[in-house]
N, C-alpha and C positions, 0 to 999 in steps of 0.2 A: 439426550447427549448433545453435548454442544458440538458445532463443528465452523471453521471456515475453511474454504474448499476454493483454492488458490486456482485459476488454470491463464493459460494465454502468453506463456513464457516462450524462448524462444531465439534464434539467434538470427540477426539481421542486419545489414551492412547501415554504415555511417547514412541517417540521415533519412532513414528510414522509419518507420511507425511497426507500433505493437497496442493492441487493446488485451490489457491484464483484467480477469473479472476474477472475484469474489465472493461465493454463494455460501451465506448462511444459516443455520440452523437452530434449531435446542435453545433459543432469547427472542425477544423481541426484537425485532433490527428496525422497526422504524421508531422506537426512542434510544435507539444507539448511536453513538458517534463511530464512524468508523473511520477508519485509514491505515496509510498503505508506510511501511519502512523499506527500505533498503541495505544489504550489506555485501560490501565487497572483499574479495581473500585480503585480510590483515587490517583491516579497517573495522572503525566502530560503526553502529548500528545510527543509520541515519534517518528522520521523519523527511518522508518525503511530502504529504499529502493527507490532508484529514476533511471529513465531512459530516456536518450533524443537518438534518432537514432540508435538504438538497440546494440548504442556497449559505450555507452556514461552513465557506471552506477555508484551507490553508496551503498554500504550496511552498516550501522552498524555493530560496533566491535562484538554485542551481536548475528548478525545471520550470519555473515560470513562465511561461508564456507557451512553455513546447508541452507541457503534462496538462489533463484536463480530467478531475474527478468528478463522478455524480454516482449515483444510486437510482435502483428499480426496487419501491418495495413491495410491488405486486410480485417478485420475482426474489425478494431476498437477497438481493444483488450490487454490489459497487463495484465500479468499477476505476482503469486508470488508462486512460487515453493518453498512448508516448507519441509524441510525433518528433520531428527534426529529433530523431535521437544521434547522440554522441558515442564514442568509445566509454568514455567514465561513468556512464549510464549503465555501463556493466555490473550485474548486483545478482545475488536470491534477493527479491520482491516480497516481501512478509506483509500479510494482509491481516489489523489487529483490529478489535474492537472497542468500547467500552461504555457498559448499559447506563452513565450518568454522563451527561454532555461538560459537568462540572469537573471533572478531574482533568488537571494541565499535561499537554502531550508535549513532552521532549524532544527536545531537537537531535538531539546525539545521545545513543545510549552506549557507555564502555563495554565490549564484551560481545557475546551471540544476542540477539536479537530476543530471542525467544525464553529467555531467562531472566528478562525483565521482569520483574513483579510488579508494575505500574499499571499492566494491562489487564481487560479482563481475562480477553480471549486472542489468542493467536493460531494464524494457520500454518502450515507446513513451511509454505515457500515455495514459491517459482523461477527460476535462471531465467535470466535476460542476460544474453551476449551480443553487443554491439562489437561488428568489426571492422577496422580502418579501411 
């Protein structure tokens, strides 16, 4: 059975740090690409974060500098290092995979997150609440 298994969410004033991990299951995870979305109440589903071969990343313009992704695949594990976090940082954290590094990750998905068919695999979700 497949699983990804979200933890590390959390609520934490402006400016503040969170490390969100990731633990996978049931595939291979070191020829997967993985990364991380986000979605906020009434907002579409945003890429936050992707990585393939622990040097193969992407971040968004909006966490740049302050988000940092990597992977453990002795541990099945990615992760998403938040630092200087903001209020609009505010999200469920969706942790998705996908077992060909060749399929294109969107930047905005319309709708829930997890209803996408572009992915292979998604996990539940984590709350991140940043407060002012």
């Amino acid at each position: 059975e497949v699983q990804l298994v979200e933890s590390g969410g959390g609520s934490v004033q402006a400016g503040g740090s969170l490390r969100l991990s990731c633990t996978a299951s049931g595939f291979t995870f070191e020829d997967s690409k993985m990364g991380w979305y986000r979605q906020a109440p009434g907002n579409d589903c945003e890429l936050v974060s992707t990585i393939y071969n622990f040097h193969d990343t992407y971040y968004a313009d909006s966490v740049k500098g302050r988000f940092t992704v990597s992977q453990d695949n002795a541990k099945n594990t990615v992760y998403l290092q938040m630092n200087s976090l903001k209020p609009e940082d505010t999200a469920v954290y969706y942790c998705a995979a996908d077992r060909s590094r060749d399929v294109g990750w969107i930047s905005k998905i319309s709708g829930n997150c997890r209803s996408y068919y572009g992915r292979d695999y998604w996990g539940k979700g984590t709350l991140v609440t940043i407060s002012s």
